[in-house]
Structure formats: structure tokens, C-alpha cells
C-alpha positions as CSV (number, residue, x, y, z in Angstrom):
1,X,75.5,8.9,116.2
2,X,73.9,8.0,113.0
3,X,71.8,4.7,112.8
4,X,71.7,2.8,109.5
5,X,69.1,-0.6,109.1
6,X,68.7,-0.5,113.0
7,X,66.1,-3.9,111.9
8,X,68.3,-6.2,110.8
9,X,70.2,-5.6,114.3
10,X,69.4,-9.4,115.2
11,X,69.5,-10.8,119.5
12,X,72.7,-12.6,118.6
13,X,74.8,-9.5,117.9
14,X,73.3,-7.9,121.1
15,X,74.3,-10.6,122.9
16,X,77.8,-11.0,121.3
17,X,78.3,-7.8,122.6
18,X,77.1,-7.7,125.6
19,X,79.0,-10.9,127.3
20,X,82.4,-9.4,125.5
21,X,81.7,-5.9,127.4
22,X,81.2,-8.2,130.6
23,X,84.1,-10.3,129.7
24,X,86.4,-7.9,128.2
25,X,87.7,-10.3,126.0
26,X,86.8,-11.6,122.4
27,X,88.1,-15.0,123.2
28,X,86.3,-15.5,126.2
29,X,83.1,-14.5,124.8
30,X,83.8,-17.0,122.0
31,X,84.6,-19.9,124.9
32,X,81.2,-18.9,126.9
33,X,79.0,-18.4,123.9
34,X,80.4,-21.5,121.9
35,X,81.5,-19.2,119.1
36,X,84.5,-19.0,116.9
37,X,86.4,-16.3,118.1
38,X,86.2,-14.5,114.2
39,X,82.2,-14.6,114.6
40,X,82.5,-12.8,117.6
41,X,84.8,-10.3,116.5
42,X,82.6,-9.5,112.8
43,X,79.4,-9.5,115.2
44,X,81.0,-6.3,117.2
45,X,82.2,-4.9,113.7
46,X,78.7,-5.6,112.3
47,X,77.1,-3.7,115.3
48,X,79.4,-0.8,115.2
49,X,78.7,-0.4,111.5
50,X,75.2,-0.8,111.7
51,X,75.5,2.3,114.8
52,X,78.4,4.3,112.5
53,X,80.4,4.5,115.9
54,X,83.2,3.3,117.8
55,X,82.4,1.0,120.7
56,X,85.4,-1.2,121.9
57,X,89.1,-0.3,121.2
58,X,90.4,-3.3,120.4
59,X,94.3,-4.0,121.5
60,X,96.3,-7.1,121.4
61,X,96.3,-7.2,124.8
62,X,93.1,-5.6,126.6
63,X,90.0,-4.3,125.5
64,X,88.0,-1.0,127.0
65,X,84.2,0.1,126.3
66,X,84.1,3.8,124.7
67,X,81.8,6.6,125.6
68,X,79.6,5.2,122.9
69,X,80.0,1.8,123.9
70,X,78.6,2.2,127.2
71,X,75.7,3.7,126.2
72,X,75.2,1.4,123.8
73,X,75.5,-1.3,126.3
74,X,73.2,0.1,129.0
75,X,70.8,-0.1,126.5
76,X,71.1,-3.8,124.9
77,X,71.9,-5.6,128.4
78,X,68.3,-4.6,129.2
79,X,67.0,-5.9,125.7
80,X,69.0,-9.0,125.8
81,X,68.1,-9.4,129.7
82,X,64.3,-9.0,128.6
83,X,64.4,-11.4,125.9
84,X,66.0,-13.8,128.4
85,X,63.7,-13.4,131.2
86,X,60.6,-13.8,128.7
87,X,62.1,-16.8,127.1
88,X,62.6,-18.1,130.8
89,X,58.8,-17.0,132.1
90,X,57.5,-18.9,129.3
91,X,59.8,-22.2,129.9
92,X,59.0,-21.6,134.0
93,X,55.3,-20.6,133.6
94,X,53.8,-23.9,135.4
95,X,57.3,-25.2,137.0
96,X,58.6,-24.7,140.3
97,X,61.1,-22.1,141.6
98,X,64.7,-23.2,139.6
99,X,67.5,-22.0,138.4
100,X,70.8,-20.0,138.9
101,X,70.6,-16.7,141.2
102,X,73.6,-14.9,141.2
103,X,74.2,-12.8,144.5
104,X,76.7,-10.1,145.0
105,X,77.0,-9.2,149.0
106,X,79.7,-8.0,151.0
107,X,82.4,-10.5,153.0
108,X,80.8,-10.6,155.9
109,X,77.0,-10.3,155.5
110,X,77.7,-12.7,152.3
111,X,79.4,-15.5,155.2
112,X,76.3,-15.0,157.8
113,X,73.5,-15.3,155.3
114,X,75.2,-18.5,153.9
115,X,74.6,-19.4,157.7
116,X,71.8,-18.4,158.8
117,X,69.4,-17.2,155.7
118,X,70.5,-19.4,152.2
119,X,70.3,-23.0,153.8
120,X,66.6,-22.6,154.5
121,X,65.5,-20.9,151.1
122,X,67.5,-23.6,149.2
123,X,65.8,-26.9,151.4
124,X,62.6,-24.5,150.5
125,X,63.0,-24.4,146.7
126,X,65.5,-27.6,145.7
127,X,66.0,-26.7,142.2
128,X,67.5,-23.0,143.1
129,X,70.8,-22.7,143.0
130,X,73.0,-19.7,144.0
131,X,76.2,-17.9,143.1
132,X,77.8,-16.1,146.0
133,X,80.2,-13.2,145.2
134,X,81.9,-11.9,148.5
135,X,83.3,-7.9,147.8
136,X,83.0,-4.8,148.9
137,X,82.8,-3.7,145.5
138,X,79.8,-2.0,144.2
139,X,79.5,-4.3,141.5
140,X,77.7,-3.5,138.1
141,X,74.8,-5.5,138.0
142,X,74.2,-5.3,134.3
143,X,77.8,-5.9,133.3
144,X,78.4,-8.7,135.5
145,X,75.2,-10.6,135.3
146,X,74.2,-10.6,138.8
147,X,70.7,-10.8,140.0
148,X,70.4,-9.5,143.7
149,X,73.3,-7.5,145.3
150,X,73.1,-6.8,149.1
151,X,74.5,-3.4,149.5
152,X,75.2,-1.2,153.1
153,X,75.1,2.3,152.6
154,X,73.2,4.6,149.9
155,X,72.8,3.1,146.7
156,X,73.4,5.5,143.5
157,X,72.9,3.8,140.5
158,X,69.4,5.0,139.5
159,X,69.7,2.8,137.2
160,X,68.6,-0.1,140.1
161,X,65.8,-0.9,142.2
162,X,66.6,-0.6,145.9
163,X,64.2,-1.9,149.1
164,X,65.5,-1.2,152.2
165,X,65.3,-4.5,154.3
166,X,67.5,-3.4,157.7
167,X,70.0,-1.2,158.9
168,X,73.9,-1.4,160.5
169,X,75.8,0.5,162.3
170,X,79.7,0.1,163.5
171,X,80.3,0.7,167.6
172,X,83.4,0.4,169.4
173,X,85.4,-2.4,170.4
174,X,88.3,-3.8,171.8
175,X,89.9,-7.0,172.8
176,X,89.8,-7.7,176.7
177,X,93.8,-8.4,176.4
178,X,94.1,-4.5,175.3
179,X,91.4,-3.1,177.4
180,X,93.6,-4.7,180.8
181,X,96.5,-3.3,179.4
182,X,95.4,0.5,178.7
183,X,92.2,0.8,181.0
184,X,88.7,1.3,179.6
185,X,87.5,4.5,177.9
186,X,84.6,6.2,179.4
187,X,84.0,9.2,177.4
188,X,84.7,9.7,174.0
189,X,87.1,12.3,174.1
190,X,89.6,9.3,176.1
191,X,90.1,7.5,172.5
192,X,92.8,10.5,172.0
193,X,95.1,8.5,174.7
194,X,94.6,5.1,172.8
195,X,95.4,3.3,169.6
196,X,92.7,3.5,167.1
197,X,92.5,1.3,164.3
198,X,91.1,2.6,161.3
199,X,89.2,1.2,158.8
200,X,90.4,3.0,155.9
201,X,92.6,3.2,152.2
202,X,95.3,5.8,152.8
203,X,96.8,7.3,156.2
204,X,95.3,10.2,155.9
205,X,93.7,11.9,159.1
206,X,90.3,11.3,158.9
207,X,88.3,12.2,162.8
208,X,85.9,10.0,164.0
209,X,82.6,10.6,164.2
210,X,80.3,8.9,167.4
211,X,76.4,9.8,167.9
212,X,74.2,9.3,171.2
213,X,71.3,10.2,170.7
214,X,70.6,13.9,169.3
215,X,74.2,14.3,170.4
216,X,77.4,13.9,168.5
217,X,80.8,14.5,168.8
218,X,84.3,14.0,166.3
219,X,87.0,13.0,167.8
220,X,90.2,12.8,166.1
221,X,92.1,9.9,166.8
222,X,95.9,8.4,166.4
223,X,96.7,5.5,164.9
224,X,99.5,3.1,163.9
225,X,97.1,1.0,161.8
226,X,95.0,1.4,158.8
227,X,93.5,-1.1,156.5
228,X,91.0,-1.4,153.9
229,X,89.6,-4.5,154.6
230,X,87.1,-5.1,157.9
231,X,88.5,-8.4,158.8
232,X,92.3,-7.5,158.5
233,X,91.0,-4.6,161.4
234,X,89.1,-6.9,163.0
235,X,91.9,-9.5,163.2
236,X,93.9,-6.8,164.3
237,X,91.8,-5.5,167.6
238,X,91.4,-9.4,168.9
239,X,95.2,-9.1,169.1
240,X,95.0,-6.5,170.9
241,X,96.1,-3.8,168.8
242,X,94.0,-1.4,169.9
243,X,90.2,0.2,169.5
244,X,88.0,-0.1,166.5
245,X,84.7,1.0,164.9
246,X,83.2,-2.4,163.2
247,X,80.3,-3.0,162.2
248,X,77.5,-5.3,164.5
249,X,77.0,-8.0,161.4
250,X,81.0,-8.4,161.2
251,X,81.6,-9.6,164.4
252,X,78.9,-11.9,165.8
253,X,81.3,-15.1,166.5
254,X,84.0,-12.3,168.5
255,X,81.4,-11.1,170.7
256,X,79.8,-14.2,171.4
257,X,82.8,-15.8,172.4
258,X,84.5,-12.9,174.5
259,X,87.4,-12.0,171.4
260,X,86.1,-8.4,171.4
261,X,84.3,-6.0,174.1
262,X,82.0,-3.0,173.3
263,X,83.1,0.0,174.9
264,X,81.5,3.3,175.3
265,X,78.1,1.5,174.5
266,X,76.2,4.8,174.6
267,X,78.1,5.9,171.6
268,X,78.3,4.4,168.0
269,X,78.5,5.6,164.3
270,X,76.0,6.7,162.0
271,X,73.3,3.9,161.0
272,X,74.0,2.9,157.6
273,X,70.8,1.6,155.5
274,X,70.9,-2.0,153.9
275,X,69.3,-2.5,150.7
276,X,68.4,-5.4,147.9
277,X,69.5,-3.9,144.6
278,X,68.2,-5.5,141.7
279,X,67.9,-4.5,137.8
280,X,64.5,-3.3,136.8
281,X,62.4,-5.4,134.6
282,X,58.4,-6.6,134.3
283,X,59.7,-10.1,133.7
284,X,61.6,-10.7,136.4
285,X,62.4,-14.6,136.9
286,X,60.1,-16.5,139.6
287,X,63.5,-17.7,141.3
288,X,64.4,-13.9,142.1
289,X,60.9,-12.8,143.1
290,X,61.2,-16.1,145.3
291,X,64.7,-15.3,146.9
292,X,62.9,-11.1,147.0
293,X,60.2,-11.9,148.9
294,X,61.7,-14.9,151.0
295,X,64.6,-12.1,152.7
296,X,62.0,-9.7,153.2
297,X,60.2,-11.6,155.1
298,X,63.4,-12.1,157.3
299,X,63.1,-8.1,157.4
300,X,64.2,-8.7,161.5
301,X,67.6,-10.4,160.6
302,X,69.2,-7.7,159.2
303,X,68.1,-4.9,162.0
304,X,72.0,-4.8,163.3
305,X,71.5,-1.7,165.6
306,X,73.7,-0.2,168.3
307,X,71.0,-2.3,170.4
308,X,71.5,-5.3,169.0
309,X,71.7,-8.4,171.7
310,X,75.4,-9.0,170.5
311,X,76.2,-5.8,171.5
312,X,74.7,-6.2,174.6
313,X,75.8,-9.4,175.4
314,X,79.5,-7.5,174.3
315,X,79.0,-5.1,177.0
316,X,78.5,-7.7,179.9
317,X,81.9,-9.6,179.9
318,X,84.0,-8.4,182.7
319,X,87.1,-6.8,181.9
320,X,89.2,-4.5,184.8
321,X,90.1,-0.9,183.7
């Protein structure tokens, strides 16, 4: 890729660019940016000129980032985020904690950290704001804009700058209506006589796997239900549907009010890590180092073990096998 007059590149075109990669469309870059839609399009041209490549392939109908493109892009989000957070810094230097923090977190954790976590840091620092996006999508921080993402599991974008703050793990449950109706397992080897729900995108036969302690086992289960959404499995065992793995943070209002039972509370599935992902950067806005170091210092919150008191609590209510 041949550069020509790489200088008179200017922060505008950068930016042009990036917001129409994150909104993959010229006219809605032109709405956000306050831009007629032609100065948006002669900004990309200008860019792909001055870079002798093609970036975007331009249809009437869609638009899609080359090879080029996204390399291109990787590299001017973090020049256009740097400008911004320095412009920010400077404005911010003897003001309090403000701003927009945009959060990306799955269902779940998103809905108890609204409860339980957000309310606090907000009555903390007034003139914070927050964006909550709810998915279990690994969403691409630089694309999209966001400035924290709470992710469960191994992050690999090495892009990103992950802290582990907690843990979670998914253990077995039921709903007492089922449990009275087919009995109670009481080793894991039993879930071959009973309906297991499985949290999954195709109907392929996939075993489960259960550890105790240096000991584990895969058992491979039948089911008449699979879904790849937590809550539609969840929604599913409180009828009564049968057994599921799910995870301790997805179900704290069905354990504490009876909806679901643990069973087999010796056994449960592999702990998966929970991190804060974030985009490097020296310059990082005093509203995200705020909302960094305010949830880890709520490190204990997010500790949702096989011993957590839900689960224990899960294990107590009295159902006859």
C-alpha cells in the first residue's frame, strides 16, 4: 500500500471514517457528524487516495470494510480516540467525574449490576452518565465506541486490556414441580434418565461436562430443548421442562424465591473467569478510571462460585424425590 502526502491527512477525515466504519452507512455518519452526506463521501475518497487503496465497497444498498480498510481502521480509531481523550483530559483536568460511559455486559450480569452496582456509582459521581448495552455478543470496542465491556470467559482480542475482577460458574438446576415429578438425581450419571435442557445454537450432541473437585466426569445427556439464549432455558426449567446448567449470576431472584432447586450440589461446570475489557490508552478519561477502580473495589460481588450462598440457599428448599 503506497502512501502519498500522509501530512495533509487532517483529524476530520479520520474521523469521517471512522464513525462510517462504525455506522456502516454514509448517511448516518453525515446525520451524527452534522455533515452533508457528499462531504462524507469525498472525505473517504480523499483518504483512500491519499493511502492508494480500497477501503469501503460502496453499494446502493450496504457498505463492507476491506482487508485494507480494517487495518486502516484499527489504526485511526486509536488516533482519533487519543485526540479525543486528550481534548477531554484537558477540558476535565480540575472538574469532577462527568460524562457518557458506554458499557457493553451480557443480559444478565448487565440487569444485576443496574441493581445492585450502577445506582451507587451514579449517586457517587452525579454528572456520570451510562449507556447499558445488554448482549452476549463480543462486541468490538473500537468499532462501536464502547468504553468498558464486562465479558465471562477468555477474552481474545489482544488488542484490549483485560483485569479479572471474579469468576462464574453454571451448576444444575431444576424446578421443584419437575424434580416431584421425575425424582432427584443423585449421581451424575442419573441425568441420562432425565430431560436436559441445553444451552446451546444447533441440536447437535454436545456431552456435558461436571467437575468435583480433582474429579470430573462427561455425561452425555438427551434433550428435547435447546436454545441459545440463557433466559429462554431458564424460563424453560421453572416450567418444569427439565434439568439445566445456568449460570449462579442468572438466577438469583429463581433461587431466592424457590422457582429453581440445585441438584447434585457437589458437581458443577468449569469456572469461567470474568473480566473488564477496555481499549488501551495513556489518556484514559477520569469517568472510566472512576467506573475502573469503583467495580474493582466491588471485587467480592462478582465471586459467583459453586459456593455461592444462592446456591446454598438453592440446595435447602425441600423438594420429595
Amino acid at each position: 500500500m503506497i502512501v502519498r502526502n500522509l501530512e495533509t491527512i487532517d483529524f476530520r477525515t479520520l474521523s469521517i471514517f471512522v464513525t462510517t466504519c462504525r455506522l456502516l452507512s454514509l448517511t448516518q455518519c453525515a446525520d451524527e457528524m452534522g455533515l452533508p452526506k457528499s462531504t462524507v463521501s469525498k472525505a473517504i475518497s480523499k483518504l483512500e487516495d491519499h493511502l492508494n487503496a480500497k477501503l469501503l465497497e460502496r453499494s446502493t444498498r450496504k457498505i463492507q470494510i476491506t482487508e485494507a480498510g480494517q487495518v486502516v481502521l484499527s489504526r485511526a480509531d486509536h488516533l482519533v480516540e487519543e485526540f479525543k481523550s486528550l481534548s477531554e483530559d484537558v477540558r476535565e483536568i480540575q472538574q469532577q467525574v462527568q460524562g457518557l460511559i458506554r458499557i457493553s455486559a451480557p443480559p444478565a450480569m448487565g440487569a444485576n449490576l443496574s441493581q445492585d452496582i450502577f445506582p451507587e456509582f451514579l449517586k457517587q459521581w452525579p454528572k456520570a452518565q451510562i449507556s447499558l448495552d445488554l448482549s452476549y455478543a463480543f462486541d468490538d470496542l473500537f468499532v462501536q465506541g464502547i468504553d468498558l465491556a464486562i465479558r465471562v470467559g477468555q477474552v481474545v482480542d489482544d488488542r484490549l486490556v483485560a483485569k479479572e475482577i471474579g469468576y462464574s460458574t453454571r451448576v444444575l438446576v431444576a424446578s421443584p414441580k419437575y424434580l416431584e415429578e421425575h425424582g432427584i438425581p443423585q449421581l451424575p450419571e442419573d441425568l441420562t434418565h432425565h430431560n436436559c435442557l441445553r444451552f446451546q445454537y444447533n441440536p447437535d450432541v454436545v456431552p456435558w461436562t461436571l467437575i468435583s473437585g480433582d474429579k470430573s466426569v462427561s455425561i452425555e445427556v438427551s434433550s428435547n430443548f435447546y436454545c441459545g439464549s440463557i433466559d429462554a432455558i431458564k424460563r424453560a426449567t421453572v416450567e418444569g421442562l427439565g434439568i439445566a446448567q445456568i449460570p449462579v449470576n442468572n438466577m438469583v431472584c429463581e433461587l431466592k424465591q424457590g422457582e429453581l432447586v440445585r441438584i447434585l450440589p457437589d458437581w458443577h461446570a468449569v469456572l469461567m473467569p470474568i473480566y473488564l475489557v477496555y481499549r488501551p490508552g495513556l489518556n484514559k478519561p477520569k469517568r472510566l478510571e472512576a467506573i475502573l477502580e469503583y467495580l474493582l473495589s466491588k471485587k467480592e460481588y462478582f465471586q459467583f462460585g459453586p459456593d455461592h450462598h444462592l446456591c446454598q440457599q438453592g440446595c435447602k428448599v425441600n423438594v420429595e424425590g
